[in-house]
GUFITI-68283 format. One record per residue (C-alpha): z, y, x; residue number from 1; residue in three letters; chain. Coordinates in nm, 4 decimals. Layout:
<pts>
@up: Z	north: Y	east: X	resi: NUM	resn: ALA	chain: A
...
</pts>
This chain:
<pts>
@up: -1.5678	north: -0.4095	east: 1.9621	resi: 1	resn: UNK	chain: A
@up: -1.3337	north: -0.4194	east: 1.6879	resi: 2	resn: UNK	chain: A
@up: -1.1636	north: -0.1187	east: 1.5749	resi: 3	resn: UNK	chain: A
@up: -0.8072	north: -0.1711	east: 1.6212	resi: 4	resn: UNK	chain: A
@up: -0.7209	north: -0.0149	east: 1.2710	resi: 5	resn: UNK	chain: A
@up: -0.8645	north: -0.3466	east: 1.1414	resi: 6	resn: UNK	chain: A
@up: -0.6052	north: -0.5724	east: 1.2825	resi: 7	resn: UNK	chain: A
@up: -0.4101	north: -0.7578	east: 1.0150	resi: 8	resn: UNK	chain: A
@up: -0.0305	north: -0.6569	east: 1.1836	resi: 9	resn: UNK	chain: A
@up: 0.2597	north: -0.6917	east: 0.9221	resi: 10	resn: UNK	chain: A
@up: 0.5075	north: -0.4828	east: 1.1304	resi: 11	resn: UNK	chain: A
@up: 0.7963	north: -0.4972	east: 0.8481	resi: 12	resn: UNK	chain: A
@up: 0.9416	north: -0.8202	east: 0.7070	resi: 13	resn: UNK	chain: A
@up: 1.2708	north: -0.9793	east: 0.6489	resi: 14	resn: UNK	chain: A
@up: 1.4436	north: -1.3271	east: 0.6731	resi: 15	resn: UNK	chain: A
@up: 1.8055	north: -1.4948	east: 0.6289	resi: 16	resn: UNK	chain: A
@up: 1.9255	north: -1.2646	east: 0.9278	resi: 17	resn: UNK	chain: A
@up: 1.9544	north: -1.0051	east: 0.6910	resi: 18	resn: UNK	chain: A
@up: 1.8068	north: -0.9948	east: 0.3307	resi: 19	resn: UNK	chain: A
@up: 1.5436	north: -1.2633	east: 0.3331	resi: 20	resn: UNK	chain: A
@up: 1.5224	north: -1.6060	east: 0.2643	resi: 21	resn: UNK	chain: A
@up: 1.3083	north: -1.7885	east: 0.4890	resi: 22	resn: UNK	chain: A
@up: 1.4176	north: -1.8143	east: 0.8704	resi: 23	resn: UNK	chain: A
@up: 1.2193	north: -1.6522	east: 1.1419	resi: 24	resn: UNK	chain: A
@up: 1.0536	north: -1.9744	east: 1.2271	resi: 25	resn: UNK	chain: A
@up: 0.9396	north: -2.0168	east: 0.8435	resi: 26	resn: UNK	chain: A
@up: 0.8239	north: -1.6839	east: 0.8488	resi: 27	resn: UNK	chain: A
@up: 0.6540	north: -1.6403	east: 1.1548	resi: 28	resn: UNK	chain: A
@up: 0.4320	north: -1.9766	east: 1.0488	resi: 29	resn: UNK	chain: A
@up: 0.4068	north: -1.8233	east: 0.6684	resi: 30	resn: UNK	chain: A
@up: 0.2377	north: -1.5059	east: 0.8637	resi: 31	resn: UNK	chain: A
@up: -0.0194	north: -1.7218	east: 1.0905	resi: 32	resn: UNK	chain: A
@up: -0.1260	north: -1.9378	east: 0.7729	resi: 33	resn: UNK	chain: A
@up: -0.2066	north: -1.5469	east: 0.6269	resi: 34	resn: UNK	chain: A
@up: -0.3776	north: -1.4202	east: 0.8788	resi: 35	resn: UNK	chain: A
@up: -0.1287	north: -1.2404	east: 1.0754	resi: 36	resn: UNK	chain: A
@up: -0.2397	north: -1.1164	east: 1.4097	resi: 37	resn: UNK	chain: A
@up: 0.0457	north: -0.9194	east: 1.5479	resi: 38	resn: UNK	chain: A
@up: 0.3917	north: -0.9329	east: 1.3948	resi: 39	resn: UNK	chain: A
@up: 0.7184	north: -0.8057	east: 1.3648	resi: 40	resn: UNK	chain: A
@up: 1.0681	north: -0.9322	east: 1.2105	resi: 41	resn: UNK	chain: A
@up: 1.2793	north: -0.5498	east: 1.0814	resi: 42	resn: UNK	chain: A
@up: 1.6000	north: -0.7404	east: 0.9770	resi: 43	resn: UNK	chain: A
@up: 1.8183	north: -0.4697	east: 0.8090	resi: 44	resn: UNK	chain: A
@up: 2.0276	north: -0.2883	east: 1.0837	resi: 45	resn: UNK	chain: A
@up: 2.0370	north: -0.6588	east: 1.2569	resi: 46	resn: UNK	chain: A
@up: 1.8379	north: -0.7444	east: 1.6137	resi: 47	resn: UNK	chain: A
@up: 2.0187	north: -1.1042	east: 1.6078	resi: 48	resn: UNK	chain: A
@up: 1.7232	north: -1.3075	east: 1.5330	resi: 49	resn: UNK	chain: A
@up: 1.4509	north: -1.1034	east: 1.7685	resi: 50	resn: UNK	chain: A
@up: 1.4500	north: -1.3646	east: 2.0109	resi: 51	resn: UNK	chain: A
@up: 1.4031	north: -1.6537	east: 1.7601	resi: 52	resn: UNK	chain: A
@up: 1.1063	north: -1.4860	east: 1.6362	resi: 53	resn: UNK	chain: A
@up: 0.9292	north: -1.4155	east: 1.9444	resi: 54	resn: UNK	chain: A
@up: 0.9536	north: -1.7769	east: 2.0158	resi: 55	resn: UNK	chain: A
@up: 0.8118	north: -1.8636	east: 1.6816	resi: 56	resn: UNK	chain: A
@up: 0.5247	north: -1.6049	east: 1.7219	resi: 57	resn: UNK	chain: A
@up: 0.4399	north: -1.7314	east: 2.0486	resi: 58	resn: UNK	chain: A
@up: 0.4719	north: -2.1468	east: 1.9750	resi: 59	resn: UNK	chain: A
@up: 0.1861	north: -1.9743	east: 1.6369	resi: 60	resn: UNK	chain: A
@up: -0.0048	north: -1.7594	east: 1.8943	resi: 61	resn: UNK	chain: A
@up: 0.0346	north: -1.4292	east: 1.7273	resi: 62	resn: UNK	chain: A
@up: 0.1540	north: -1.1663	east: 1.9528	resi: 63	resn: UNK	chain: A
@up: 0.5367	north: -0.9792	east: 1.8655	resi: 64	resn: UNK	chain: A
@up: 0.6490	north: -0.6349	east: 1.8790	resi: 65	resn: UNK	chain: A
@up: 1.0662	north: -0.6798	east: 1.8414	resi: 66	resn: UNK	chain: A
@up: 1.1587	north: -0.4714	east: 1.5164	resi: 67	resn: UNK	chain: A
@up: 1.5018	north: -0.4223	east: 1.2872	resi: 68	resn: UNK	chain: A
@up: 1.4963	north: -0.1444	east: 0.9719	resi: 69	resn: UNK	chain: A
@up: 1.8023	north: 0.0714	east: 1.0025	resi: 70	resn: UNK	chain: A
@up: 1.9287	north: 0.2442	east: 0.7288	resi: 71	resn: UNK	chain: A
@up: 2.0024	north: 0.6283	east: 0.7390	resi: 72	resn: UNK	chain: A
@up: 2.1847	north: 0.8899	east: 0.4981	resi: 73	resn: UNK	chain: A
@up: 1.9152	north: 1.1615	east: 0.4530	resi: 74	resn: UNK	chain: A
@up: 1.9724	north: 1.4878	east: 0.1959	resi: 75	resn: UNK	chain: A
@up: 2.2159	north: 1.1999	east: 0.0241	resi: 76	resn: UNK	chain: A
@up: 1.9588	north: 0.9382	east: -0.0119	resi: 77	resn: UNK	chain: A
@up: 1.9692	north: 0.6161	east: 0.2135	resi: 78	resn: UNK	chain: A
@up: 1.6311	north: 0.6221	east: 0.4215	resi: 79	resn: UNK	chain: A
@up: 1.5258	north: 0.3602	east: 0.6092	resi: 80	resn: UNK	chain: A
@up: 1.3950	north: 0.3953	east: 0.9715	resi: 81	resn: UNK	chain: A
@up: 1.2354	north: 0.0601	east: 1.1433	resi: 82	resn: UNK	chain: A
@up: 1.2147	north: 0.0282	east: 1.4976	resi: 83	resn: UNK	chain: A
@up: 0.9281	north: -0.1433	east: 1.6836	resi: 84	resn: UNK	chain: A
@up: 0.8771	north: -0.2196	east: 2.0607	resi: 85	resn: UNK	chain: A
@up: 1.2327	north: -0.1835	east: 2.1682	resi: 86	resn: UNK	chain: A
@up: 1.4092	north: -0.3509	east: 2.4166	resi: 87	resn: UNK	chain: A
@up: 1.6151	north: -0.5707	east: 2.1499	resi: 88	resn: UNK	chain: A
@up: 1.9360	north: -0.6593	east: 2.4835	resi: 89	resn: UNK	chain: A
@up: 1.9977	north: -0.2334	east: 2.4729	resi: 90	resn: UNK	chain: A
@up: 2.3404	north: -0.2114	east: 2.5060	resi: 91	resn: UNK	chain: A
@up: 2.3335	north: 0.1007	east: 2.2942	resi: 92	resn: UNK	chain: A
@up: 2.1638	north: -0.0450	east: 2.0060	resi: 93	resn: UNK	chain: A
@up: 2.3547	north: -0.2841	east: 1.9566	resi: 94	resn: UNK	chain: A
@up: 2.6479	north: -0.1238	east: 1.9356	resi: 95	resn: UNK	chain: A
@up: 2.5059	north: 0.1390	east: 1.7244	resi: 96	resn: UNK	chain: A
@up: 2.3710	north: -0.1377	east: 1.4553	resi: 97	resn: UNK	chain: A
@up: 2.7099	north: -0.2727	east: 1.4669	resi: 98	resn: UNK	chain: A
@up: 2.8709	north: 0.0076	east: 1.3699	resi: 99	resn: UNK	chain: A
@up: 2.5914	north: 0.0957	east: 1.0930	resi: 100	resn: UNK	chain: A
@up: 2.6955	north: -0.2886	east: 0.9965	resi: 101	resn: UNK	chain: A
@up: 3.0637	north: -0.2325	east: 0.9913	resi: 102	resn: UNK	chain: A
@up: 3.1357	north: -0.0969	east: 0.6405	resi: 103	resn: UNK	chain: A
@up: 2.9099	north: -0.3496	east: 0.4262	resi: 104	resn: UNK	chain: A
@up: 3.1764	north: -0.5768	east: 0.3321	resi: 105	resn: UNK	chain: A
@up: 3.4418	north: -0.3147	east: 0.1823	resi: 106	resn: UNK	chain: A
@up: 3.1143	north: -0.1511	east: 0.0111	resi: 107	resn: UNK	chain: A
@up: 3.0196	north: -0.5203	east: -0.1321	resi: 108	resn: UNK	chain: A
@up: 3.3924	north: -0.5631	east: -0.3141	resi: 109	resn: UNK	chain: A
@up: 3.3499	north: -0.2257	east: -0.4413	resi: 110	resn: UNK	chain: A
@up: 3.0224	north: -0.3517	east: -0.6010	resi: 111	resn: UNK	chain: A
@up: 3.1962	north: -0.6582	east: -0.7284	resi: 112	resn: UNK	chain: A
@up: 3.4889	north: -0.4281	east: -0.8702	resi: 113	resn: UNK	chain: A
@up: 3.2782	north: -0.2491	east: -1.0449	resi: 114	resn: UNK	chain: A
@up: 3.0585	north: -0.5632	east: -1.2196	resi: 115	resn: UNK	chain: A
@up: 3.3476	north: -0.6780	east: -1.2435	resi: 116	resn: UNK	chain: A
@up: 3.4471	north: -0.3898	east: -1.4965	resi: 117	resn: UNK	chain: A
@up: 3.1731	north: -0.4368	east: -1.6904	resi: 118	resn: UNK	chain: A
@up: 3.2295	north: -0.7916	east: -1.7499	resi: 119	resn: UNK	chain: A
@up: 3.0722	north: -0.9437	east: -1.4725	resi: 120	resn: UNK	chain: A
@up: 3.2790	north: -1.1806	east: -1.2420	resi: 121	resn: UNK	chain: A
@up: 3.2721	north: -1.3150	east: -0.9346	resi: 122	resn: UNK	chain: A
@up: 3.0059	north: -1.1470	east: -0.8002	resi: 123	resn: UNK	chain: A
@up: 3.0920	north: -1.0987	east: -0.4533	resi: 124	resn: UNK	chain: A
@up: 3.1666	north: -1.4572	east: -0.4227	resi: 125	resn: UNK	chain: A
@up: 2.8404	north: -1.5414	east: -0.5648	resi: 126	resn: UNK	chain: A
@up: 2.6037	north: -1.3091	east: -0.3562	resi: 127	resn: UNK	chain: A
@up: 2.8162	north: -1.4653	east: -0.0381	resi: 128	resn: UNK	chain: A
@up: 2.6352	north: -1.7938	east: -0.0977	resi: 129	resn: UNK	chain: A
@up: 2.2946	north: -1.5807	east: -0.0333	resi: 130	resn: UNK	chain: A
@up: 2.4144	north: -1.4551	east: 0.2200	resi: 131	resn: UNK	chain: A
@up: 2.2651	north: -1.5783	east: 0.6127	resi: 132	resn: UNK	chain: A
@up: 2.4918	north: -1.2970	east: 0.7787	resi: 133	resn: UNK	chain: A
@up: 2.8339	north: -1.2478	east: 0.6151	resi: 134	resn: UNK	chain: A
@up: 2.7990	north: -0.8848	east: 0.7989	resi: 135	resn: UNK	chain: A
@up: 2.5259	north: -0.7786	east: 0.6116	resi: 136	resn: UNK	chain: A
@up: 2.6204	north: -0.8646	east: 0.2548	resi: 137	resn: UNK	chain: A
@up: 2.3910	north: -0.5935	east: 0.0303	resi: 138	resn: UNK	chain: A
@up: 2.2790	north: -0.5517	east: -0.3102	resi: 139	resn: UNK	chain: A
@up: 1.9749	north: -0.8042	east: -0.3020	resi: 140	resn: UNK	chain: A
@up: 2.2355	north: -1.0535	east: -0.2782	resi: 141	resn: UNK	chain: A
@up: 2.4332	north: -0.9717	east: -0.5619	resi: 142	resn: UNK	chain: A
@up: 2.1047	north: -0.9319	east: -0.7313	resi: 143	resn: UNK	chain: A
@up: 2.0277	north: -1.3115	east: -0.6534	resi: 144	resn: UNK	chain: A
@up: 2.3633	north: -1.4111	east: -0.8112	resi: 145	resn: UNK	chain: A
@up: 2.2861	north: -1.1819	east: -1.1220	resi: 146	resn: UNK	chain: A
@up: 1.9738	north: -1.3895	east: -1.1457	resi: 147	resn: UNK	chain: A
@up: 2.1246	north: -1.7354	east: -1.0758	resi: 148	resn: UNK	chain: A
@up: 2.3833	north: -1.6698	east: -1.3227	resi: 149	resn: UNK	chain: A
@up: 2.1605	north: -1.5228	east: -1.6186	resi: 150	resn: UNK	chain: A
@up: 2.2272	north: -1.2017	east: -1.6176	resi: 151	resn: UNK	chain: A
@up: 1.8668	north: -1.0986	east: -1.5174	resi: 152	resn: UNK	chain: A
@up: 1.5343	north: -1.2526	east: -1.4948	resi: 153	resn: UNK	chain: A
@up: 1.4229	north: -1.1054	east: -1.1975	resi: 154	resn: UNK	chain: A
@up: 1.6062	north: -0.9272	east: -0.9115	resi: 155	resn: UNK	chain: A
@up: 1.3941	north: -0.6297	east: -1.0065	resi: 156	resn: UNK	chain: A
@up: 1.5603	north: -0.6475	east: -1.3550	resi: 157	resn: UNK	chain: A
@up: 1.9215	north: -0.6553	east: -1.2092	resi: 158	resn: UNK	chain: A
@up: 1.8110	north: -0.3251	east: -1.0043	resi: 159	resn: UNK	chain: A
@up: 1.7016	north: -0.1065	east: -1.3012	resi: 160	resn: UNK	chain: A
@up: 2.0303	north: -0.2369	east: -1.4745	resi: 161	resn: UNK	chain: A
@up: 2.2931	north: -0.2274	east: -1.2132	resi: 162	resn: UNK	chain: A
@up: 2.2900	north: -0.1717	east: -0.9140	resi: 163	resn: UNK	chain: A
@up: 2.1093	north: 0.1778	east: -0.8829	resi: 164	resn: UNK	chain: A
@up: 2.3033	north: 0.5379	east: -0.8842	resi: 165	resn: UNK	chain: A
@up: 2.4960	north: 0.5694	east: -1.2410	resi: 166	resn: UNK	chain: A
@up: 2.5034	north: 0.1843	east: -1.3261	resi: 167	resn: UNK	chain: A
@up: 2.7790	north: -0.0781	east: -1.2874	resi: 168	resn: UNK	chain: A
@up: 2.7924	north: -0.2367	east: -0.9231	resi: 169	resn: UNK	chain: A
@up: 2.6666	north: 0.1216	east: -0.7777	resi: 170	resn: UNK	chain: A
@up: 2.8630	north: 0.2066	east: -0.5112	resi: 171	resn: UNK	chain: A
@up: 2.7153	north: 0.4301	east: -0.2096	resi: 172	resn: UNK	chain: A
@up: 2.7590	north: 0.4090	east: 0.1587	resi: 173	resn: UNK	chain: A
@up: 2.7714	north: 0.6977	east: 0.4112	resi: 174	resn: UNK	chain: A
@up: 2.5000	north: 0.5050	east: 0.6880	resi: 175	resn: UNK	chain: A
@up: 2.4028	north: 0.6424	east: 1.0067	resi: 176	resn: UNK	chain: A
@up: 2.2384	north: 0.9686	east: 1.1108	resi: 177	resn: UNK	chain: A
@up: 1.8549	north: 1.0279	east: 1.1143	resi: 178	resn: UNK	chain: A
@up: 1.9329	north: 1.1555	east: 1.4608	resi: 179	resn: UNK	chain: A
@up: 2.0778	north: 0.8729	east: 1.5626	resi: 180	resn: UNK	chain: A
@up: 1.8791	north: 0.5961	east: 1.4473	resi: 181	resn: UNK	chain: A
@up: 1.5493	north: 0.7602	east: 1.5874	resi: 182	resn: UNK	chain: A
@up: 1.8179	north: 0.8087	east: 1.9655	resi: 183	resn: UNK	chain: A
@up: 1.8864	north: 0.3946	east: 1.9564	resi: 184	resn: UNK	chain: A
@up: 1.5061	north: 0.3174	east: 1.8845	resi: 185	resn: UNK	chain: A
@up: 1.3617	north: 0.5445	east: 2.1170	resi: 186	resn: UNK	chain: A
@up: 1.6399	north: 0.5372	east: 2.4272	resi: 187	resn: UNK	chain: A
@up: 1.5705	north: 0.0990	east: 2.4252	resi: 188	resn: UNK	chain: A
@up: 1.1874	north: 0.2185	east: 2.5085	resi: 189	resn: UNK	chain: A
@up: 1.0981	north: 0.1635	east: 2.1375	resi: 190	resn: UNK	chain: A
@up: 0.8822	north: 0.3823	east: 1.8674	resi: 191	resn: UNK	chain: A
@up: 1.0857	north: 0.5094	east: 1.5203	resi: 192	resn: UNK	chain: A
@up: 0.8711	north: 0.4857	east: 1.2070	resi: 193	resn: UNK	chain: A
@up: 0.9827	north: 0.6044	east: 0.8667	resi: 194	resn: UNK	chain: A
@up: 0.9782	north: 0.3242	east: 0.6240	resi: 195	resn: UNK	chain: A
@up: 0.7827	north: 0.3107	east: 0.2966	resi: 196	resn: UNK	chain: A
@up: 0.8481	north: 0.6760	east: 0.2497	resi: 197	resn: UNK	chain: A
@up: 0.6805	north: 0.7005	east: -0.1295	resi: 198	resn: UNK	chain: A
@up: 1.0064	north: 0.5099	east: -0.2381	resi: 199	resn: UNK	chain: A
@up: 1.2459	north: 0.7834	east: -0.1638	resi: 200	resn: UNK	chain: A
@up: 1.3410	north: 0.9811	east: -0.4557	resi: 201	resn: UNK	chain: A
@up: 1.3100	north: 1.3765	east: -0.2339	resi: 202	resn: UNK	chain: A
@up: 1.1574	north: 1.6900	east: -0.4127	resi: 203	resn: UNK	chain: A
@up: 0.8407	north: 1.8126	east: -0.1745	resi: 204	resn: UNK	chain: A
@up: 1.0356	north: 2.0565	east: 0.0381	resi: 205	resn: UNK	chain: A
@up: 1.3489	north: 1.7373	east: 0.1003	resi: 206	resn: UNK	chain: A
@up: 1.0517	north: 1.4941	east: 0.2069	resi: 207	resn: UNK	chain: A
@up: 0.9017	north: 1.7980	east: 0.4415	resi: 208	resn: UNK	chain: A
@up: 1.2762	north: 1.8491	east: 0.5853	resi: 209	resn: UNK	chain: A
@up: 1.2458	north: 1.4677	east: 0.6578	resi: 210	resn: UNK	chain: A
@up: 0.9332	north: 1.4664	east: 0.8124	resi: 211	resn: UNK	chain: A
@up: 1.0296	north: 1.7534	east: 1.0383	resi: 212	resn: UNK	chain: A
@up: 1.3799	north: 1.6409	east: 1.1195	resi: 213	resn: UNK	chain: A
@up: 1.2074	north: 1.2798	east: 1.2316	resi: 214	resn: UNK	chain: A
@up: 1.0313	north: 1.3998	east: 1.4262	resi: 215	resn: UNK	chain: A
@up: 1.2284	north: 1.6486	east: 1.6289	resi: 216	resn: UNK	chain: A
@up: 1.4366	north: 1.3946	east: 1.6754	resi: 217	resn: UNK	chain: A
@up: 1.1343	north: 1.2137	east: 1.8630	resi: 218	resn: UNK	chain: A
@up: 1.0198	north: 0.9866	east: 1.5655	resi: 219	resn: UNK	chain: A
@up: 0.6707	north: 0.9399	east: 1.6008	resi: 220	resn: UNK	chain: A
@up: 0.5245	north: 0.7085	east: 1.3285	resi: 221	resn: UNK	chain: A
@up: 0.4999	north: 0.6300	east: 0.9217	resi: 222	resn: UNK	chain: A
@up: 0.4387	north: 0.3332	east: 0.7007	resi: 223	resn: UNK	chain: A
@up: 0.1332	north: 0.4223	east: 0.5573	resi: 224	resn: UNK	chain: A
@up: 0.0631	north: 0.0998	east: 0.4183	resi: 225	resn: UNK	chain: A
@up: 0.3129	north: -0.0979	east: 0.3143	resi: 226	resn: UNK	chain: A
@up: 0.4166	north: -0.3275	east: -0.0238	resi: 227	resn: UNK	chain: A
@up: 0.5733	north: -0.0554	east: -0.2394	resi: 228	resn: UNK	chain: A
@up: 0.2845	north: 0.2306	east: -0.1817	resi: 229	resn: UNK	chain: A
@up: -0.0010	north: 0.2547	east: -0.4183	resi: 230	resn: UNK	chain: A
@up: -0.3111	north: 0.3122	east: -0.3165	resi: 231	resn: UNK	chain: A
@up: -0.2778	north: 0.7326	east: -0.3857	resi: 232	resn: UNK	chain: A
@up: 0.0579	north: 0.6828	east: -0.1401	resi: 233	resn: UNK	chain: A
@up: -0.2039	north: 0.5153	east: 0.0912	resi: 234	resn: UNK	chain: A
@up: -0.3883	north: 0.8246	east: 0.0833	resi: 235	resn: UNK	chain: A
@up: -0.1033	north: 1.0490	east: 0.0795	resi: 236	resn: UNK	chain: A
@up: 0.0854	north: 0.9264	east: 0.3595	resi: 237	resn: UNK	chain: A
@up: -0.2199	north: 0.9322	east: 0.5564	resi: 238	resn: UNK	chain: A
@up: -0.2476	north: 1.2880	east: 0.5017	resi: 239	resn: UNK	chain: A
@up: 0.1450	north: 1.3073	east: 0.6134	resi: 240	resn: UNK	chain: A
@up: 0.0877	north: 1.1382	east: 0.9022	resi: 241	resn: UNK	chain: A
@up: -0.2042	north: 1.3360	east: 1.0432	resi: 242	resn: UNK	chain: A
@up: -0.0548	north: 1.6603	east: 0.9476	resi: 243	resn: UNK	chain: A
@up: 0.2842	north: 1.5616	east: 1.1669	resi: 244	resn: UNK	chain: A
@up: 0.0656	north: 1.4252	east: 1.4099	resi: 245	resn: UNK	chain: A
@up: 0.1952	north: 1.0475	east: 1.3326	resi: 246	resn: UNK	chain: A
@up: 0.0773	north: 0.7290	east: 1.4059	resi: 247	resn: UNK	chain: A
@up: 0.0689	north: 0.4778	east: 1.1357	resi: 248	resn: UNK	chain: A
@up: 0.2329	north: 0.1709	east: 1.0860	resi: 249	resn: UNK	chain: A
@up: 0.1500	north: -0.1283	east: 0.8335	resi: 250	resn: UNK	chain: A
@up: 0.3935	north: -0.4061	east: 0.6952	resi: 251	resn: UNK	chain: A
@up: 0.4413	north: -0.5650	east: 0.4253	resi: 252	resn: UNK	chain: A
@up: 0.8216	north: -0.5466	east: 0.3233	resi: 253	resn: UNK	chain: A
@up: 0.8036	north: -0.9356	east: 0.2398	resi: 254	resn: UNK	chain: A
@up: 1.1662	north: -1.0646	east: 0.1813	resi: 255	resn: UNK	chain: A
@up: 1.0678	north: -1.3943	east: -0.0209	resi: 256	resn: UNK	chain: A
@up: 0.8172	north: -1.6235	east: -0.1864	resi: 257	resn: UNK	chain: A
@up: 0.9529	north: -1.6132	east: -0.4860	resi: 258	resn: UNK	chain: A
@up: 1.0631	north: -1.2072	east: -0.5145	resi: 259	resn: UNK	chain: A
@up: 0.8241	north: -0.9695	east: -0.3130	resi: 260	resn: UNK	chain: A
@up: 0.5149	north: -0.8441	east: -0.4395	resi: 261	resn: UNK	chain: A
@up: 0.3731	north: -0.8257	east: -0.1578	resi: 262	resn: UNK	chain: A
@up: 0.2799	north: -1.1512	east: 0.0935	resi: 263	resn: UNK	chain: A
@up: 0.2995	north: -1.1515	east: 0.4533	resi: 264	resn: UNK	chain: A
@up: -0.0739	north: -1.0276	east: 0.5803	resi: 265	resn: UNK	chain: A
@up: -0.2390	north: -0.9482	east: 0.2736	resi: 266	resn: UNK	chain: A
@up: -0.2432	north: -0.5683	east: 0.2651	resi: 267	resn: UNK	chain: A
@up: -0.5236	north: -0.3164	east: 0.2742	resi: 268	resn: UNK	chain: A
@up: -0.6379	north: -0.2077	east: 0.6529	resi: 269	resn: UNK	chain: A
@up: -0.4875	north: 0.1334	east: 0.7957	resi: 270	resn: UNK	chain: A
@up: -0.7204	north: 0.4358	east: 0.7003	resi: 271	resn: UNK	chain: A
@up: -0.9645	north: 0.4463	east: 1.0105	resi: 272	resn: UNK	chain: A
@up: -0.8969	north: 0.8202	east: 1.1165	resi: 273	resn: UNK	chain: A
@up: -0.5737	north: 0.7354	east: 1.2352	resi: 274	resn: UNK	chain: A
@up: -0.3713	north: 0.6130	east: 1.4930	resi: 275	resn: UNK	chain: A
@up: -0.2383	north: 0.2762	east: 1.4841	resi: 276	resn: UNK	chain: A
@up: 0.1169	north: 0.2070	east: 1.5733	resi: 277	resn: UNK	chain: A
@up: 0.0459	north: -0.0552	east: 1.7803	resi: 278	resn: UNK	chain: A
@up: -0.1907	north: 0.1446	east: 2.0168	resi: 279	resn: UNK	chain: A
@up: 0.1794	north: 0.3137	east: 2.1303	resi: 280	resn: UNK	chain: A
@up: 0.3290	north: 0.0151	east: 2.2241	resi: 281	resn: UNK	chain: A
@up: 0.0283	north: -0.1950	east: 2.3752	resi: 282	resn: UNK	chain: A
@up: 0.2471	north: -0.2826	east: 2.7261	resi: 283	resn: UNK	chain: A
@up: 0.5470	north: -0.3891	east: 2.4345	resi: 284	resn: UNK	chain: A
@up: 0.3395	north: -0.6690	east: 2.2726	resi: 285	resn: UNK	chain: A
@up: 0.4254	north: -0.9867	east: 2.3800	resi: 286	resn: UNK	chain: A
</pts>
């Protein structure tokens, strides 16, 4: 038998719904032609294209855990919590991503006041043609217009440049609470993981406070491997997660061909002494 730590699952991906650029149905075929054996779509605090995406999975024959990546304010740095296995027609959910939805657009013509400042125009009506959702304009779209427009290269450019805490289109939002994310996920019969945790910028004892806050709350997984670790935040994570008695969870972060790192399916299998995600939510798969 298999062990089911080597299962290539890419539980964490994107598409036009939120921040991406393909469409469920593009990406769902882009993850069988890599490999992908169980998959999930974690649209950013959007569930609207769940169903889509179990169809595609299905008409590809992969199986489909429902997913969406909700952002959090944490110790004043946005975290992001995804949510696997959930019941994606929760009334409460749904409201409660709505709300976490509501105050992107004032937030996006701050941004575009303050590029604007610094000599940059029409910014907020150039990330809008990005944009799949109007109600979840963010900063990867602006960062596609600062490309388009030659500003920037690369979208990874425009975020060391502006974008980021004390450069021009920086403008923060108050999200939800960890508490409350981890209540939505886990009252629709779903599991809360902490996303790519290595990219938050927490001293030792702020990541610990995390940690333990998570999973008080009833959080009861990581990202362990995921596009934006290294392999020592492979190693470290795995260590995290054993020591707060956490399963592990493995996704890519893939938002587009042409701007992730990291491809749908092609990442290192979870460390074999722990648990897999997916072994929490085996009645969930579909």
């Amino acid at each position: 038998m298999i062990p089911k730590n080597i299962l290539n699952a890419d539980l964490h991906c994107h598409s036009v719904v939120s921040d991406g650029t393909m469409t469920p149905e593009a990406l769902a075929e882009r993850a069988k032609t890599n490999g992908v054996e169980l998959w999930a779509l974690t649209d950013h605090d959007e569930i609207g294209g769940q169903h889509r995406a179990a169809a595609a999975a299905r008409a590809q024959g992969m199986h489909y855990l429902t997913g969406t990546e909700i952002s959090v304010t944490f110790a004043g740095e946005t975290v992001h919590i995804v949510g696997l296995g959930f019941d994606p027609d929760d009334a409460a959910m749904q409201q409660g991503l709505r709300n976490t939805r509501g105050g992107r657009e004032q937030r996006a013509m701050e941004m575009a006041y303050s590029l604007a400042k610094a000599g940059i125009r029409g910014a907020y009506e150039g990330a809008l043609k990005f944009v799949g959702n109007p109600d979840l304009i963010s900063r990867t779209h602006f960062a596609r217009f600062l490309v388009e427009t030659g500003v920037c290269k690369e979208t990874s450019e425009v975020f060391r440049k502006y974008l980021t805490e004390g450069k021009p289109g920086y403008v923060p939002h108050r999200w939800a609470s960890l508490q409350d994310a981890v209540a939505w996920i886990t009252s629709a019969n779903g599991v809360a993981v902490i996303a790519h945790p290595g990219r938050y910028k927490f001293t030792p004892n702020e990541e610990y406070a995390l940690f333990t806050e998570f999973v008080s709350h009833g959080g009861q997984a990581v990202e362990v491997v995921t596009g934006s670790h290294s392999t020592q935040e492979y190693v470290k994570y795995a260590e995290t997660a054993k020591e707060f008695g956490l399963a592990a969870s493995r996704g890519s972060d893939f938002h587009s061909p042409d701007e992730s790192h990291t491809d749908l399916g092609t990442l290192p299998f979870l460390p074999g002494h722990l648990t897999p995600v997916w072994e929490l939510l085996e009645d969930r798969i579909r």
